[in-house]
FITI-42661 format. One record per residue (C-alpha): chain; residue number from 1; residue in one letter; y, x, z. Coordinates in steps of 0.02 Angstrom, whole numbers, always signed. Each point is the difference from the previous one (the first is absolute). Example, Ala and Ser with C-alpha at 12.3 -4.5 7.8 and 13.67 -1.06 7.14 Angstrom:
2
+-------+-----+------+--------+--------+--------+
| kette |  nr | rest |     yy |     xx |     zz |
+-------+-----+------+--------+--------+--------+
|     A |   1 |    a |   -225 |   +615 |   +390 |
|     A |   2 |    s |   +172 |    +69 |    -33 |
+-------+-----+------+--------+--------+--------+
//
This chain:
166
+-------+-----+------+--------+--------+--------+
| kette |  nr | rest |     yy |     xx |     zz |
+-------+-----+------+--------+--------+--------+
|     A |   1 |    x |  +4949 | +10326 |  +4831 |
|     A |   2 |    x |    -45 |   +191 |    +12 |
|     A |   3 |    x |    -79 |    -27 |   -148 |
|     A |   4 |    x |   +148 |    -58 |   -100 |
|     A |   5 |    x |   +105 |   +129 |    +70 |
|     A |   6 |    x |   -142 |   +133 |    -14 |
|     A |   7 |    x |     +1 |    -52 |   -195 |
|     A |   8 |    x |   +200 |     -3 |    -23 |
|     A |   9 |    x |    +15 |   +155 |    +55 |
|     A |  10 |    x |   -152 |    +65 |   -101 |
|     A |  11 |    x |    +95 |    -48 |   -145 |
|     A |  12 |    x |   +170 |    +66 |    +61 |
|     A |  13 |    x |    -80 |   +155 |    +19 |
|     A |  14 |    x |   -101 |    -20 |   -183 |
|     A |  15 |    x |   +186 |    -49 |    -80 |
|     A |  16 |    x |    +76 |   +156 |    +74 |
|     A |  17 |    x |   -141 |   +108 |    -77 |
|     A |  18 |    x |     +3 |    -58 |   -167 |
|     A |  19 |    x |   +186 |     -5 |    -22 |
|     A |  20 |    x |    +20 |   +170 |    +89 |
|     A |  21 |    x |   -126 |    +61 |   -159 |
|     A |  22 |    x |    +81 |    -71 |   -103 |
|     A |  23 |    x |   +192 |    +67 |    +42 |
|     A |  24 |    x |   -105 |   +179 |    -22 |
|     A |  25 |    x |    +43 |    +68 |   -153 |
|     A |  26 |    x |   -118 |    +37 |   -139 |
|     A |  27 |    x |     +4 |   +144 |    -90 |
|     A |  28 |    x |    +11 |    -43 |   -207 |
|     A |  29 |    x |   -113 |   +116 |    -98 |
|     A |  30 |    x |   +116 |   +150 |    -45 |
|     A |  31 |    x |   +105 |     -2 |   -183 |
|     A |  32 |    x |     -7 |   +158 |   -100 |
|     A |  33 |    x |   +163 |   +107 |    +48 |
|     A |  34 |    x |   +139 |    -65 |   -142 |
|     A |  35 |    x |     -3 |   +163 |    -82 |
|     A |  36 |    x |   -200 |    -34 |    -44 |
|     A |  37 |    x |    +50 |   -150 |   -113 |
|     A |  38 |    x |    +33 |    +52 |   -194 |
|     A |  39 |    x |   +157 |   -108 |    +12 |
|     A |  40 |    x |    +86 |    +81 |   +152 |
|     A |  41 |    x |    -56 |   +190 |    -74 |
|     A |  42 |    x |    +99 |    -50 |   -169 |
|     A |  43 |    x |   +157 |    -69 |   +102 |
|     A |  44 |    x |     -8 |   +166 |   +109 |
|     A |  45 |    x |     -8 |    +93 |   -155 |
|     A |  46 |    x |   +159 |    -70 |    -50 |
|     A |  47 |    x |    +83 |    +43 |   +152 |
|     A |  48 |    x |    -43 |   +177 |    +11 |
|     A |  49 |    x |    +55 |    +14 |   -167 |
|     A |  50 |    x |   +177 |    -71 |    +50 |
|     A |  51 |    x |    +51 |    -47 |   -200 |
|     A |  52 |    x |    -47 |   +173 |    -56 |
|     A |  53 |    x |    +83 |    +99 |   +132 |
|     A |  54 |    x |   -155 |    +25 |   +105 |
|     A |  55 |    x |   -101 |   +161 |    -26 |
|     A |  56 |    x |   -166 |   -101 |    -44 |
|     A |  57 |    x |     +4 |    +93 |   -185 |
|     A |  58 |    x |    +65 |   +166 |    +59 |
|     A |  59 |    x |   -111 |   +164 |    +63 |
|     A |  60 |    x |    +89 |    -45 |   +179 |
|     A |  61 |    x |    -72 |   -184 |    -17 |
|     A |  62 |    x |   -196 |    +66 |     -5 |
|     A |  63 |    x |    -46 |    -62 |   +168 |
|     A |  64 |    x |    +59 |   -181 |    -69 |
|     A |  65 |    x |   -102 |    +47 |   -169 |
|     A |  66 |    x |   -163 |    +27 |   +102 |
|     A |  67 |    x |    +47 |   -178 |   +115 |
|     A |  68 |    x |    +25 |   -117 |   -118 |
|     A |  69 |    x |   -107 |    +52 |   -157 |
|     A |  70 |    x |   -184 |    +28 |    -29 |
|     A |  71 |    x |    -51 |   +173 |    -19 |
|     A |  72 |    x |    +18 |    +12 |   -188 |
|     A |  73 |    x |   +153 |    -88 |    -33 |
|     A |  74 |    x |    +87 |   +112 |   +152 |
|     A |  75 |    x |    -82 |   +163 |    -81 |
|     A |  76 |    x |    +73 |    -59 |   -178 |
|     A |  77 |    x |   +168 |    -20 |    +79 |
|     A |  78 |    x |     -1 |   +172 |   +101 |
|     A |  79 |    x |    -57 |   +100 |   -171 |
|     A |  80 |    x |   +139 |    -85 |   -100 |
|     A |  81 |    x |   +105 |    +69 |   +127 |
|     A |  82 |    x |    -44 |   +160 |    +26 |
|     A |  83 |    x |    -71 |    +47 |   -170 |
|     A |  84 |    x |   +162 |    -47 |    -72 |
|     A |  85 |    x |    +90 |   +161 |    -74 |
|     A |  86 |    x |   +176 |    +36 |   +100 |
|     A |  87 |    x |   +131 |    -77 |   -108 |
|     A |  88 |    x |   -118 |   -128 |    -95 |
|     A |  89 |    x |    -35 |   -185 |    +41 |
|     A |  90 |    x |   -190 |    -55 |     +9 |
|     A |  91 |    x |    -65 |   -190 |     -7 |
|     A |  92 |    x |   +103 |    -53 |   +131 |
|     A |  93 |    x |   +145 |    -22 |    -83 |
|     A |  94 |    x |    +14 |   -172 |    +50 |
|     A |  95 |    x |     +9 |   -103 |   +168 |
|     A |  96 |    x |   -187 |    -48 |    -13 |
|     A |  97 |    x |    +21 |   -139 |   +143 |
|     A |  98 |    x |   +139 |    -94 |   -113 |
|     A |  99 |    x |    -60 |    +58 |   -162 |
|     A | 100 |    x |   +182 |    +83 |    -55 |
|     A | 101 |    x |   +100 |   +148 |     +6 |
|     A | 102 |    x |   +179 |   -129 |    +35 |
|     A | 103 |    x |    -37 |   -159 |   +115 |
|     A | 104 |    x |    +87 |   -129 |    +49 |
|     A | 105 |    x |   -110 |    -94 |   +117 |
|     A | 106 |    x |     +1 |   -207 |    +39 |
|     A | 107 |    x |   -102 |   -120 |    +38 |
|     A | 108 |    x |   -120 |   +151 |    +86 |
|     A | 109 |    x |   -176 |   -106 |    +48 |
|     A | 110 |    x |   -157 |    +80 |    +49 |
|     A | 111 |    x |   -128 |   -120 |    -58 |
|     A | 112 |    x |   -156 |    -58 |   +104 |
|     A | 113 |    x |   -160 |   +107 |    -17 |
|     A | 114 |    x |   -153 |    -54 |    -93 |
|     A | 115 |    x |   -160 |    +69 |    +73 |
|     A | 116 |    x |   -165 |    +41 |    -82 |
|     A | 117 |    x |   -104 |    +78 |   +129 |
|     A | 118 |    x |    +69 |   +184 |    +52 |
|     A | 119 |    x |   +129 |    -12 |   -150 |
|     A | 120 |    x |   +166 |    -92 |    -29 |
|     A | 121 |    x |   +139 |    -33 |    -87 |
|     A | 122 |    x |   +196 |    -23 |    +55 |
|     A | 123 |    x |   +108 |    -41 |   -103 |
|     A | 124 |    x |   +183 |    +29 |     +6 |
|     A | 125 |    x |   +145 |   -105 |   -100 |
|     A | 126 |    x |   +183 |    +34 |     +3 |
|     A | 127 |    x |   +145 |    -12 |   -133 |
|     A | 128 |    x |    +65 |   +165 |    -66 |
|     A | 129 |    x |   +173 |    -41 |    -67 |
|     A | 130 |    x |    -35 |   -151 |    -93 |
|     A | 131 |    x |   -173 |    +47 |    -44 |
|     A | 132 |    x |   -161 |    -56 |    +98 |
|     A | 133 |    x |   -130 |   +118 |    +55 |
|     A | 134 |    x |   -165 |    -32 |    +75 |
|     A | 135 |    x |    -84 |   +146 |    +56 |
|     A | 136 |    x |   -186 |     -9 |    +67 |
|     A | 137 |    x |    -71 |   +122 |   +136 |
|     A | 138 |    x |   -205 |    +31 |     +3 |
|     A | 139 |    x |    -54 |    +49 |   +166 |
|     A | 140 |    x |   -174 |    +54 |    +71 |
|     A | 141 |    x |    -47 |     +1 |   +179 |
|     A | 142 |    x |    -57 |   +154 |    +59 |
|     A | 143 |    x |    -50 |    +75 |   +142 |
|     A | 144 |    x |   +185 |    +34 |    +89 |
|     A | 145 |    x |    +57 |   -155 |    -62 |
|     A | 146 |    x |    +57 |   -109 |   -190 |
|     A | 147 |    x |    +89 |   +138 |   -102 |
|     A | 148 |    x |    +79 |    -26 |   -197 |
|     A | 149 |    x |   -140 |    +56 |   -128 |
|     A | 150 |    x |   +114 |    -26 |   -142 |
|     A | 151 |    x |   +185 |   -103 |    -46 |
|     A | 152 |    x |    -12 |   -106 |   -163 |
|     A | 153 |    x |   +151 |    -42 |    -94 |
|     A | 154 |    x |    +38 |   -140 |   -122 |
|     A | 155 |    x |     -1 |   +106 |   -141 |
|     A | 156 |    x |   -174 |    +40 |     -6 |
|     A | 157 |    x |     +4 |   +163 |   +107 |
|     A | 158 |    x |    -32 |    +63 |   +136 |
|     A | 159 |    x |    +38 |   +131 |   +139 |
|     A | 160 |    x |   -164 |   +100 |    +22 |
|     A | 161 |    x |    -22 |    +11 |   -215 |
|     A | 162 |    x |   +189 |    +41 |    -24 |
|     A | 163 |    x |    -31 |   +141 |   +135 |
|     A | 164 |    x |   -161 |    +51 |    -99 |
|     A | 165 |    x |    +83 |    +34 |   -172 |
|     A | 166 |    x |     -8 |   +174 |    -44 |
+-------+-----+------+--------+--------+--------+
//
């Protein structure tokens, strides 16, 4: 009789352990912060940019420059900038994130990235009036994080060669 009892409460004991493991929690293996995904720097892009009234391509917008594009396509945006002659429009004389200098903007979607190794691409759809635009964003991951190498529009062009023209 000991033994039975000895052994019942062996096991009561043994239940108790293994449920009181496994009620512990478990620490998951950590996620990248949101802001290291290509697809959560494009929609944050957007948002700072607030429809064109946020200072991303203004000289007062060059910390945003430097935190969301790689160091070439940030340095092509600051020159344009600053190099500009007072009175005289350089190559931005266009909303580069919608592709137009009058928007309309429906149907706004920030596509799914596609991966290949430490590059990607983003892209971005939305209706502007009645015409469709896709928009697609190459990204590199650097060091501090994915950043925009270069914005291709449907037209053949794109943001780092229109910024290169003489």
């Amino acid at each position: 009789m000991k033994t039975a009892r000895l052994s019942s409460v062996l096991m009561l004991v043994g239940l108790f352990a293994v449920s009181s493991v496994a009620a512990q929690k478990v620490p998951l293996p950590s996620s990248p912060p949101v802001a290291d995904s290509p697809t959560a720097v494009v929609r944050e892009l957007y948002r700072v940019h607030r429809n064109g009234n946020g200072p991303l391509f203004e000289k007062k917008g060059r910390k945003f420059q430097e935190k969301f594009f790689d160091k070439k396509l940030a340095g092509l945006i600051w020159k344009d900038l600053t190099e500009t002659p007072e009175g005289e429009i350089g190559h931005i004389d266009f909303d580069p994130l919608f592709a137009s200098q009058d928007m309309k903007i429906t149907n706004f979607r920030v596509g799914v990235a596609v991966l290949k190794g430490d590059e990607a691409e983003v892209p971005v759809t939305f209706n502007n009036y009645d015409q469709k635009v896709k928009i697609t964003f190459r990204l590199v991951n650097t060091n501090t994080g994915w950043k925009i190498s270069n914005i291709l529009y449907a037209d053949n062009s794109d943001f780092v060669k229109i910024l290169s023209e003489p």
